[in-house]
C-alpha positions as CSV (number, residue, x, y, z in Angstrom):
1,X,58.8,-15.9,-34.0
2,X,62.0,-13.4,-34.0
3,X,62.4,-12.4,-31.0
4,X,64.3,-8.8,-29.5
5,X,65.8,-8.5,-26.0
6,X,65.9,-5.4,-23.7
7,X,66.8,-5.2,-20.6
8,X,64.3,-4.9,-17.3
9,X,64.1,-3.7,-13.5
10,X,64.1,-7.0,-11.6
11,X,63.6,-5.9,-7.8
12,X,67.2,-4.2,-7.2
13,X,68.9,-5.4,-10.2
14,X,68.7,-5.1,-13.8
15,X,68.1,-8.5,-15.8
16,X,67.8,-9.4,-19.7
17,X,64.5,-10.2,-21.0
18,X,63.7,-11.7,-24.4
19,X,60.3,-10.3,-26.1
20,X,58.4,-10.5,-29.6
21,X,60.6,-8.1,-32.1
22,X,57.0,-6.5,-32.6
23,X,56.5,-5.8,-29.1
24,X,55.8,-1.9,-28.8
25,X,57.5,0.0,-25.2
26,X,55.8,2.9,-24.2
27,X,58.4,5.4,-23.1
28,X,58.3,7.8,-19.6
29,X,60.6,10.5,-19.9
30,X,63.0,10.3,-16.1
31,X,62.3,13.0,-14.3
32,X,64.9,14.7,-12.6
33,X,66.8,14.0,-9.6
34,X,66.6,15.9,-6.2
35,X,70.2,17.2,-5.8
36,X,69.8,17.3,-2.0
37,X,67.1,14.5,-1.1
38,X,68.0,14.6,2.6
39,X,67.2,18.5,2.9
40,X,64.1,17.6,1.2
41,X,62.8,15.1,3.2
42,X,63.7,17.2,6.7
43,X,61.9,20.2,4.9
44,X,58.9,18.4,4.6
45,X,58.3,16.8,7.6
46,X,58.4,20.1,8.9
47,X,56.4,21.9,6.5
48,X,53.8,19.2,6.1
49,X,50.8,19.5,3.7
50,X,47.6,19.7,6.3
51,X,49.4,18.5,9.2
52,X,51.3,19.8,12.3
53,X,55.4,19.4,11.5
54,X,56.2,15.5,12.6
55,X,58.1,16.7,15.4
56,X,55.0,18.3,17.6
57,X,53.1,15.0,16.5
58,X,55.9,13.2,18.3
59,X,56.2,15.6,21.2
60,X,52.4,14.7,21.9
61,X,52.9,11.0,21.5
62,X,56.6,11.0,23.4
63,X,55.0,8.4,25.8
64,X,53.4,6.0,23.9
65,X,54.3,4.0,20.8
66,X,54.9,5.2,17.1
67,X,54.8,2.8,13.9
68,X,56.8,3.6,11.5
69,X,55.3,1.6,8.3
70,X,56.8,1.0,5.4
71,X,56.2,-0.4,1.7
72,X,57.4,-4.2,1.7
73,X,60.6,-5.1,-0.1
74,X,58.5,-5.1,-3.2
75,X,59.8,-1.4,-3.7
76,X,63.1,0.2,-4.0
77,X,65.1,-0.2,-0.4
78,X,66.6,3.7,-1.4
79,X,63.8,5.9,0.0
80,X,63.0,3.8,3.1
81,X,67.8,3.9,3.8
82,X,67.2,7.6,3.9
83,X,64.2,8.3,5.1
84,X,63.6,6.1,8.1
85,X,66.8,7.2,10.1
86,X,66.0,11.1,9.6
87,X,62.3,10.0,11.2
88,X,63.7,8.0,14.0
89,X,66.2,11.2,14.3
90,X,63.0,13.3,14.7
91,X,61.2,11.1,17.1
92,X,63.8,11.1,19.4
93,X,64.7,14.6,19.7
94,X,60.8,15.1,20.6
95,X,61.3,13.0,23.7
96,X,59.8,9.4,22.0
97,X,62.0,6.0,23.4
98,X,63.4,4.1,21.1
99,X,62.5,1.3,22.8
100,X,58.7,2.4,21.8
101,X,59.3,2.6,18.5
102,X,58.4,-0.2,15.9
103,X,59.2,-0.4,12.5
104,X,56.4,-2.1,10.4
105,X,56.9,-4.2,6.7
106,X,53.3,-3.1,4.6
107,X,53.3,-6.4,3.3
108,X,49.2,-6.7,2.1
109,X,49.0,-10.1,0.5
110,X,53.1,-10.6,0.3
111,X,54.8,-13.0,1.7
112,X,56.4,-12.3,5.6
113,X,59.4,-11.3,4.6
114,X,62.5,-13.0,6.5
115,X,65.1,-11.2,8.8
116,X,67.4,-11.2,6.2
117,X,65.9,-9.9,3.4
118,X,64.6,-7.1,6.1
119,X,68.4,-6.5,6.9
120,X,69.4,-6.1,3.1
121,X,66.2,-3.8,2.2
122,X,66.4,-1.6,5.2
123,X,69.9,-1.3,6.1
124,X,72.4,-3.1,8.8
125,X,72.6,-0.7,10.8
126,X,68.4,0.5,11.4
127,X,67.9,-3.2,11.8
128,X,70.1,-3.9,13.5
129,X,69.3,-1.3,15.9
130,X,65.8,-2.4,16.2
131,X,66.0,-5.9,16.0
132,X,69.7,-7.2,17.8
133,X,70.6,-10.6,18.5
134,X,69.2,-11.9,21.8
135,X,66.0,-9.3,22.1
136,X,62.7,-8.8,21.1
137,X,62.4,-7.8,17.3
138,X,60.8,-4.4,16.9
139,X,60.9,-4.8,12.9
140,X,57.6,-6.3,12.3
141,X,56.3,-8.3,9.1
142,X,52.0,-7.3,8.5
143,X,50.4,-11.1,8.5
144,X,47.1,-10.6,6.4
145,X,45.9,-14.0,7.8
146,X,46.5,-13.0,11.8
147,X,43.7,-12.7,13.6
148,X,45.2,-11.5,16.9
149,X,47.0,-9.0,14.7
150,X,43.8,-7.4,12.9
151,X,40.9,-5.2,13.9
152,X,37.8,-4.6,12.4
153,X,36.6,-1.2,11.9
154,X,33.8,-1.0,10.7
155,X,32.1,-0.9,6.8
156,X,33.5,2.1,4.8
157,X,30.6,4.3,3.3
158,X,31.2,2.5,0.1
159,X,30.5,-0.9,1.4
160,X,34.3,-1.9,2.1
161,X,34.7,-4.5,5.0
162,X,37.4,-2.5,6.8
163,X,39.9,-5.1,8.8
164,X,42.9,-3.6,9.8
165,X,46.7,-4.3,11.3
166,X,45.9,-3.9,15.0
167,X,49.2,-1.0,15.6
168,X,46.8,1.8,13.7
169,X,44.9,1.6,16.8
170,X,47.6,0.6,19.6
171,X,49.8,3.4,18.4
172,X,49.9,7.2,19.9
173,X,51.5,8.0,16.4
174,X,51.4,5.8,12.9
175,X,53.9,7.0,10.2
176,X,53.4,5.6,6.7
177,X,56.3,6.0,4.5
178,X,55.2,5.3,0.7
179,X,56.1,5.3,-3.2
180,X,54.2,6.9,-5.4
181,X,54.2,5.0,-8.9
182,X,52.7,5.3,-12.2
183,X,49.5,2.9,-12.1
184,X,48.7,0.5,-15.1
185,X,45.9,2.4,-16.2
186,X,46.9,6.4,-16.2
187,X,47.7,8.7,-13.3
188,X,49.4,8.1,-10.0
189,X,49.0,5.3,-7.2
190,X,50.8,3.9,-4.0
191,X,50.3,0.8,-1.9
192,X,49.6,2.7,1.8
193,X,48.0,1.6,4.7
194,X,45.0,0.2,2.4
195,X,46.7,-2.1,0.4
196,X,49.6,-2.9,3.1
197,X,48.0,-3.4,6.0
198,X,44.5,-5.0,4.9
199,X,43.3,-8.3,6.0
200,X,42.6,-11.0,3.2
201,X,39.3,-9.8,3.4
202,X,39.6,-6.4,3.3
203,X,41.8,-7.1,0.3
204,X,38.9,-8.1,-1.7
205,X,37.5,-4.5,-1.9
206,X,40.0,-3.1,-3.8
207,X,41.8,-6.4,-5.4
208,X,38.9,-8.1,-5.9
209,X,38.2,-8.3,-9.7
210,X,34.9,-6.5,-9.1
211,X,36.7,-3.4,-8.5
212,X,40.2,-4.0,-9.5
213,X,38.5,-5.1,-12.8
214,X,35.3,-2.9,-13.6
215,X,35.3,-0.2,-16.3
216,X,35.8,3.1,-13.7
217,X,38.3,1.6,-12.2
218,X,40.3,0.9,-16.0
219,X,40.4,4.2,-17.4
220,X,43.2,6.9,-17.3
221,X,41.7,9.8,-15.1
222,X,42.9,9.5,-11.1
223,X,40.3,11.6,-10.1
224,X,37.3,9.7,-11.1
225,X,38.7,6.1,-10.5
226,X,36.6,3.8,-8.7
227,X,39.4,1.6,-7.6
228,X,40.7,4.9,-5.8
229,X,37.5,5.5,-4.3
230,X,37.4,2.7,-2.4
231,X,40.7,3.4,-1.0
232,X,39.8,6.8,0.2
233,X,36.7,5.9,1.7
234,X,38.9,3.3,3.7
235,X,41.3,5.4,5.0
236,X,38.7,7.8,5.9
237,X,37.3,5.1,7.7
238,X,40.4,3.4,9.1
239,X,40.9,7.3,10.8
240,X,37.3,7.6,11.8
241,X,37.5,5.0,13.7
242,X,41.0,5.2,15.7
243,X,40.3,8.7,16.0
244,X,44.0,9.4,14.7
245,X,45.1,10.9,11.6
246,X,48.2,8.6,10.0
247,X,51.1,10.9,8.7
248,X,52.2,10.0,5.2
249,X,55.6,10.8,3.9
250,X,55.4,9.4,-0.1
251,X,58.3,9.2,-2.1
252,X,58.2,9.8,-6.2
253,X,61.3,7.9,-7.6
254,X,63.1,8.6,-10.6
255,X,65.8,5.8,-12.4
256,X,67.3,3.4,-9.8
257,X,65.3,4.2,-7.1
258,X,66.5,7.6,-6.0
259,X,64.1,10.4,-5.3
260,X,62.8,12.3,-8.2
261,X,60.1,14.9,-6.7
262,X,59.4,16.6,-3.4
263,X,57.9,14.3,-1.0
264,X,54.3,14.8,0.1
């Protein structure tokens, strides 16, 4: 068989992949670039959609703890480099201690990532700051196996068994920072709380082939999908029962990583 190479995203680098010479690409135009992403992101998380700005959330929750979660090292480190430090920035000017403040690796069914690959995906100097030599780590890997780590909360009105990292109930504030990526079968997805931060049970409702596989879940329209279905009604349970709303900040990406559209 004659073959054709091209070259592919490999986590952060670019490799060489050899493919069938018949092998048809489908093509997604790049969208452009946001000239000033750091203006962006501190315009919106003070002009939230539905939301009070980030920085009266934090005033309100100065003496507890706030999670900062994040997609595992599965996506591009870029996003999380420039928008963690601006959030921490935030938290602190609103009165929250650093020392209260935990950063959280969304890893869903991913391995636990190890303190150096943390290092390289979030920066030397955030972890450093939150995890240095001789201390307590406050960068935290999601185990979906831990059952000290996990609480159940309840069945979503769908029939999801909803098991859940144990911080979205111990924390005064939860942050979610996302991507938002093309998903295989037509519109928009991103991991969030539901897939990072789901037990290996709780897993099963939207990863299980049942979902993950049936027809209204393989089709092109967003709106109607039954995989996304399932992971509304859990977050809408997940909230229901902590009582607390989680404040996303998701990230569209254009080429290499770098932010391509206003963040939501």
């Amino acid at each position: 068989m004659r073959k054709k190479t091209l070259t592919a995203d490999y986590w952060d680098k670019k490799i060489e992949i050899s493919v069938p010479e018949d092998t048809v690409l489908g093509e997604i135009e790049n969208p452009p670039l946001l000239s000033n992403p750091e203006k962006v992101v501190r315009e919106v998380i003070a002009n939230p959609i539905a939301s009070e700005p980030l920085y009266e959330l934090a005033k309100k929750a100065q003496n507890g703890r706030v999670t900062i979660a994040f997609d595992d090292p599965s996506r591009p480190a870029k996003p999380r480099q420039l928008i963690i430090p601006i959030i921490i920035e935030e938290l602190l000017k609103a009165g929250v201690k650093e020392e209260n403040i935990f950063l959280l690796s969304a890893n869903g069914n991913h391995c636990k990532w190890t303190p150096a690959q943390l290092r390289n995906y979030l920066g030397p100097k955030i972890f450093d700051q939150f995890s240095p030599l001789g201390s307590a780590s406050r960068v935290l890997n999601h185990d979906t196996h831990d059952p000290e780590g996990l609480v159940y909360m309840g069945t979503s009105e769908m029939g999801d068994y909803v098991e859940y990292n144990r911080l979205l109930v111990d924390s005064d504030l939860f942050i979610y920072l996302g991507t938002v990526l093309s998903s295989n079968w037509g519109g928009m997805t991103g991991t969030g709380i539901v897939i990072g931060l789901a037990s290996a049970r709780s897993m099963a409702s939207t990863h299980g082939f049942p979902v993950f596989g049936h027809p209204d879940s393989c089709h092109g329209n967003h709106r109607t999908m039954l995989y996304r279905a399932h992971k509304q009604a859990i977050m809408k349970q997940i909230e229901k029962f902590t009582g607390k709303r989680v404040f996303y900040i998701d990230a569209v990406l254009g080429a290499g990583g770098e932010l391509a559209c206003e963040i939501i």
